[in-house]
C-alpha positions in Angstrom: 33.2 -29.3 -46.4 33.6 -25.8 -47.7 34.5 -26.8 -51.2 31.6 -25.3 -54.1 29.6 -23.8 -51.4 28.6 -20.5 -51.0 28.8 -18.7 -47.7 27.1 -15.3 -46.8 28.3 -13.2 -43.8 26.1 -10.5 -42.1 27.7 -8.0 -41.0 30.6 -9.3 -43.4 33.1 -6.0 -43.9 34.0 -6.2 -39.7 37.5 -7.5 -38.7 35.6 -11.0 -38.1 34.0 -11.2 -41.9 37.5 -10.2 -43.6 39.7 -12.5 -41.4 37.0 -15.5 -42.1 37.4 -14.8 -46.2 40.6 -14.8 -45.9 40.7 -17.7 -44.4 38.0 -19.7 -46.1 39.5 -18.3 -49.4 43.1 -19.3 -48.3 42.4 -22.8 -47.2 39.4 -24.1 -49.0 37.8 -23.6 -52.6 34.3 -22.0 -51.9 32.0 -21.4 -55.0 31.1 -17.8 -53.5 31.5 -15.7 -50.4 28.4 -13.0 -49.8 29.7 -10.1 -47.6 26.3 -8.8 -46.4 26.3 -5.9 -44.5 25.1 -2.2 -44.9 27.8 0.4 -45.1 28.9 0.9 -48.9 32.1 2.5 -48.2 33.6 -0.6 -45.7 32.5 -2.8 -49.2 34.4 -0.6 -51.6 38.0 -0.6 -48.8 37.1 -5.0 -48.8 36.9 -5.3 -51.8 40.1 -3.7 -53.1 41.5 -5.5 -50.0 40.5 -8.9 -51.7 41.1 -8.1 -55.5 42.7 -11.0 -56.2 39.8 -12.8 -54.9 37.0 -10.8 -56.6 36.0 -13.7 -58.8 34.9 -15.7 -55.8 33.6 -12.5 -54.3 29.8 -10.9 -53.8 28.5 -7.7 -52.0 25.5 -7.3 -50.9 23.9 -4.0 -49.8 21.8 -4.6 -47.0 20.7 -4.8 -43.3 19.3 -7.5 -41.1 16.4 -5.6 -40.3 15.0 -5.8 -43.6 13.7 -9.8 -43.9 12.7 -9.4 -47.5 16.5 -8.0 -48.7 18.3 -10.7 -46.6 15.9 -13.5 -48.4 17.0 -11.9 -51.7 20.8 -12.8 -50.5 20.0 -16.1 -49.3 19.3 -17.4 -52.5 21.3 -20.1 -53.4 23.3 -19.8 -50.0 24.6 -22.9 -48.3 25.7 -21.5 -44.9 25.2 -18.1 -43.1 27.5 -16.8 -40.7 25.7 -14.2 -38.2 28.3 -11.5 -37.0 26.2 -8.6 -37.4 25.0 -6.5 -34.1 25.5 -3.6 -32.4 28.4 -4.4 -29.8 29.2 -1.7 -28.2 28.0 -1.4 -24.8 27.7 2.5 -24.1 26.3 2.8 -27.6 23.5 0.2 -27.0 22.7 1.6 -23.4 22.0 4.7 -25.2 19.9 3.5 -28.2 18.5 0.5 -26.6 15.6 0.4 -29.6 18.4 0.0 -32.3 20.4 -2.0 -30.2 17.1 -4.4 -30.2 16.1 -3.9 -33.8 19.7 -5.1 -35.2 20.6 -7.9 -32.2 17.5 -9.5 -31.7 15.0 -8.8 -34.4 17.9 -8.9 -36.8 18.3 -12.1 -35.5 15.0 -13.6 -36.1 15.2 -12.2 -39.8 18.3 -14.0 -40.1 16.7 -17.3 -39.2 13.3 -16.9 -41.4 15.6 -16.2 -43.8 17.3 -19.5 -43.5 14.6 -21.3 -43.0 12.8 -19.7 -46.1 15.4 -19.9 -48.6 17.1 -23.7 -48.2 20.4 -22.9 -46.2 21.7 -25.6 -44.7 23.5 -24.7 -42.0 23.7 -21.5 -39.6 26.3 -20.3 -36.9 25.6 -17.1 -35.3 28.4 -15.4 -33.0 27.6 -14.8 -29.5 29.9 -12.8 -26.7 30.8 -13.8 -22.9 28.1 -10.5 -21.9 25.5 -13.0 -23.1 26.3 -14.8 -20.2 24.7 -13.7 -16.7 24.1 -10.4 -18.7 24.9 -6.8 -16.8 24.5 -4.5 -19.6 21.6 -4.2 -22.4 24.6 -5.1 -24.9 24.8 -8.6 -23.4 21.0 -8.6 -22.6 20.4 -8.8 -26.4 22.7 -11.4 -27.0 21.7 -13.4 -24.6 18.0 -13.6 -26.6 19.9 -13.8 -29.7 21.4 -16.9 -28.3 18.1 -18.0 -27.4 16.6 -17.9 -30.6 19.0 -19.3 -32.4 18.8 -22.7 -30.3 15.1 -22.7 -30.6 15.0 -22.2 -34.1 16.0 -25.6 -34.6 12.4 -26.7 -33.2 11.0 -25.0 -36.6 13.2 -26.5 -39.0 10.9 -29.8 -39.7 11.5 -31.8 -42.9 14.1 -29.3 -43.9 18.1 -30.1 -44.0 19.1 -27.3 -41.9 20.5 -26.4 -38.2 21.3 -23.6 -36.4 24.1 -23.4 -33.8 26.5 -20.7 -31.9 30.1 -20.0 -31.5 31.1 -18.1 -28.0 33.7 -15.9 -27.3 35.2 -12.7 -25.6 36.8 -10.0 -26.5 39.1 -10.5 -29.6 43.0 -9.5 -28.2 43.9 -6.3 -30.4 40.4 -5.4 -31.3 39.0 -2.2 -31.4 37.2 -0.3 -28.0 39.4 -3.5 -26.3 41.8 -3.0 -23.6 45.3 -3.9 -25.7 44.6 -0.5 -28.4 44.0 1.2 -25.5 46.9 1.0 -23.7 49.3 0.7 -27.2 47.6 4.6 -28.0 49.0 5.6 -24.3 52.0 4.5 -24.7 52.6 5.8 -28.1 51.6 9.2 -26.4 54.4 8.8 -24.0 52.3 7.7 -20.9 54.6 6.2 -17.9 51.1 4.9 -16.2 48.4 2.9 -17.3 44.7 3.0 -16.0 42.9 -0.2 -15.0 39.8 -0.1 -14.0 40.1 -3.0 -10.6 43.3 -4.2 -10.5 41.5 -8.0 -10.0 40.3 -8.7 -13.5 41.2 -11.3 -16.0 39.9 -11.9 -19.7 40.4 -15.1 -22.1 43.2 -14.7 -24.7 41.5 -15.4 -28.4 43.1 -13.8 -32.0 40.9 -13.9 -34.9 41.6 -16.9 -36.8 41.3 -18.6 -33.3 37.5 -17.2 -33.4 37.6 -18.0 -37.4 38.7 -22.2 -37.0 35.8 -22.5 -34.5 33.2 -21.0 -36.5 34.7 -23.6 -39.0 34.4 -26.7 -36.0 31.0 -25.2 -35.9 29.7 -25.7 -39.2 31.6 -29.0 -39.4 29.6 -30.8 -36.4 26.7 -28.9 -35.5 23.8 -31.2 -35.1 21.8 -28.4 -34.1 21.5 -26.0 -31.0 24.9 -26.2 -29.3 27.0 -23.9 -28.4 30.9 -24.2 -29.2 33.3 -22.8 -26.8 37.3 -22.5 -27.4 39.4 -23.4 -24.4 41.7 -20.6 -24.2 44.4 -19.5 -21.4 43.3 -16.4 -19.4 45.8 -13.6 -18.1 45.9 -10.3 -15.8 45.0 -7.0 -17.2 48.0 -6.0 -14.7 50.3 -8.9 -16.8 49.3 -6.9 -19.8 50.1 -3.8 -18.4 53.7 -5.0 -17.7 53.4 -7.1 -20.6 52.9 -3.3 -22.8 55.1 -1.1 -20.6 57.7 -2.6 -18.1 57.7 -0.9 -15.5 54.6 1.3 -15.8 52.8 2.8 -12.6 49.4 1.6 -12.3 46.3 3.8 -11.9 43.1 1.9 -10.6 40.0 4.2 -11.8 37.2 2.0 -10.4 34.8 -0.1 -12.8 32.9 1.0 -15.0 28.8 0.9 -15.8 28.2 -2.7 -17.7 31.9 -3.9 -16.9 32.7 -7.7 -15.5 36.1 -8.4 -13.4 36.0 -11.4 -15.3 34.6 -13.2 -18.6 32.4 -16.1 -18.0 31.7 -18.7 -21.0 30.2 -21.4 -19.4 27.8 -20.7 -15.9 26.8 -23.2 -13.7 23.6 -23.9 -14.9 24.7 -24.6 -18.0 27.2 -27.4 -16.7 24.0 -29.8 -17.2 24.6 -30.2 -20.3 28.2 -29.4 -21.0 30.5 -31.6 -22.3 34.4 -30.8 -22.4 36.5 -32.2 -25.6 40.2 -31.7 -26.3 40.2 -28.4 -27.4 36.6 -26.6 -26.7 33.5 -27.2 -24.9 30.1 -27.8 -25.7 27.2 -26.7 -24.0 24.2 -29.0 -26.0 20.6 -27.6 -25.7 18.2 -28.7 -22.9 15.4 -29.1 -25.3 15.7 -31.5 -28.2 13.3 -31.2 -30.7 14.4 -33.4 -33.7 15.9 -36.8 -34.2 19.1 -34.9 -36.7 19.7 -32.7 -33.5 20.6 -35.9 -31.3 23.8 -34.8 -29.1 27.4 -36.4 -29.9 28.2 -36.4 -26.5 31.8 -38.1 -27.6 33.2 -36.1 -25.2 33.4 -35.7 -21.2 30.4 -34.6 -19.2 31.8 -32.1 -16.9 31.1 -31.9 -13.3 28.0 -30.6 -11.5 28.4 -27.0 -10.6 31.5 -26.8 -13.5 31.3 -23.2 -14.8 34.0 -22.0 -16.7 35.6 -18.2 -16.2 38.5 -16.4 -17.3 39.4 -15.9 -13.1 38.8 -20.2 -12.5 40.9 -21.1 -15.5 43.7 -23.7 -15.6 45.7 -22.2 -18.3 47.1 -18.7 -17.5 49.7 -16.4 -19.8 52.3 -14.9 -17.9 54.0 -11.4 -18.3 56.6 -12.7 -21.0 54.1 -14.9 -22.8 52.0 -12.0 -22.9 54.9 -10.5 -24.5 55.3 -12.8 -27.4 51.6 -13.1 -28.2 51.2 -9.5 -28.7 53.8 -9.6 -31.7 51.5 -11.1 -33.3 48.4 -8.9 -33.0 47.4 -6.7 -35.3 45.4 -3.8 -33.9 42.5 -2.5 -36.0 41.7 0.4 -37.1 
């Protein structure tokens, strides 16, 4: 599927862009991979990163504000990946008009793009805080998501779709709860803060995130959004997980923070469908005959949602343990 195409990623020099190259470049033989994105210095640390690869390799100044640069790169691209955006949430409370500009008008450049320029296929990355938003973070997404879906009703003659892959927080990945408590304990700390002592998150590495983005661009018929099914744990397990023993310090949630990660909600359970290893939540609206549901799968049950705190599969302290010898924190 990959083979002699080219593949542009926004916001391509993040621990998601490198880890997909890698992969893509590891597994398949792609014509070209396009790391889009606008900060010159993270291109110059890639690209010495992926010198063995720099034959198969493009970078591309630029920022998905600016329509008319991102057409320029679409030329002769098969398949965008979206993982550009502002993500984090105190950040985006605080500069709500850049938050906007890059997450949602970024988005709709992204499309026209696409749409302009004879891609043929389009996954964007969404997060759990698009779901039943709290913050102005998730708020974003959440439109994101929207006109991603819907850009499938403007598509007409052309051979395109657009879809979405959805998950939460990435385990080891920075601003994230496991660096957090790995710089504490390097500092000596004998007790770890959590802020309630009740919430649970998903387990998902990268190249988990990276092989559905991959199921993505395989299936898509257009307007669906692809969920991993993924075991769930504690942030207390992790805590005794990182530092047996520890004391625990409860600190109180914070502004814009969940107990738990939602992927699916209720409402979307109309159209949900559950397969062997991910979900699919298929659009309500379907505006093309190429965008026709699979539906292979099993139609989940009215008022199904799907949560990291209602999951069946949960990681205990010692599988905690294991997993996180495997995780490589960024930096």
């Amino acid at each position: 599927m990959l083979k002699d195409k080219t593949i542009l990623i926004t916001g391509g020099t993040g621990s998601f862009g490198k880890c997909f190259t890698r992969y893509v470049l590891t597994h398949y033989e792609p014509k070209k991979i396009i790391i889009y994105s606008r900060d010159e210095f993270k291109q110059w640390m890639m690209a010495n990163e992926f010198r063995e690869y720099e034959e198969k390799l493009r970078f591309f100044i630029g920022d998905v504000r600016d329509v008319e640069r991102l057409k320029r790169a679409c030329e002769g691209v098969d398949y965008i990946i979206h993982a550009a955006a502002l993500k984090q949430v105190p950040a985006c409370e605080y500069n709500p008009n850049e938050a906007i500009k890059t997450n949602i008008h970024g988005a709709m450049n992204v499309i026209d793009a696409a749409l302009d320029t004879g891609v043929r296929k389009v996954v964007a990355l969404s997060t759990d805080k698009a779901v039943n938003p709290v913050n102005l973070y998730g708020g974003t997404k959440l439109v994101s998501d929207k006109l991603f879906v819907a850009a499938n009703a403007y598509v007409g003659t052309k051979d395109i779709n657009f879809s979405i892959v959805r998950y939460g927080n990435v385990a080891g990945s920075r601003g994230s709860v496991i660096p957090f408590f790995h710089k504490l304990i390097q500092e000596g700390a004998k007790e770890l803060p959590i802020t309630d002592l009740r919430m649970t998150r998903f387990w998902i590495s990268l190249t988990q995130g990276v092989e559905l983005v991959i199921k993505a661009l395989a299936e898509a018929n257009g307007g669906e959004t692809f969920i991993s099914k993924i075991p769930s744990f504690k942030i207390t397990d992790l805590a005794e997980a990182m530092l047996p023993g520890c004391q625990i310090r409860e600190t109180g949630i914070r502004p814009g923070e969940k107990l738990h990660e939602i992927m699916v909600t209720t409402e979307d359970s109309a159209t949900t469908y559950e397969y062997d290893k991910h979900f699919i939540v298929y659009p309500q609206m379907v505006w093309n005959n190429r965008q026709q549901p699979d539906l292979s799968g099993t139609k989940v049950a009215e008022g199904f949602h799907y949560s990291s705190d209602n999951n069946t599969e949960w990681l205990g302290v010692e599988e905690i343990r294991a997993l996180l010898k495997e995780v490589e924190l960024e930096k």
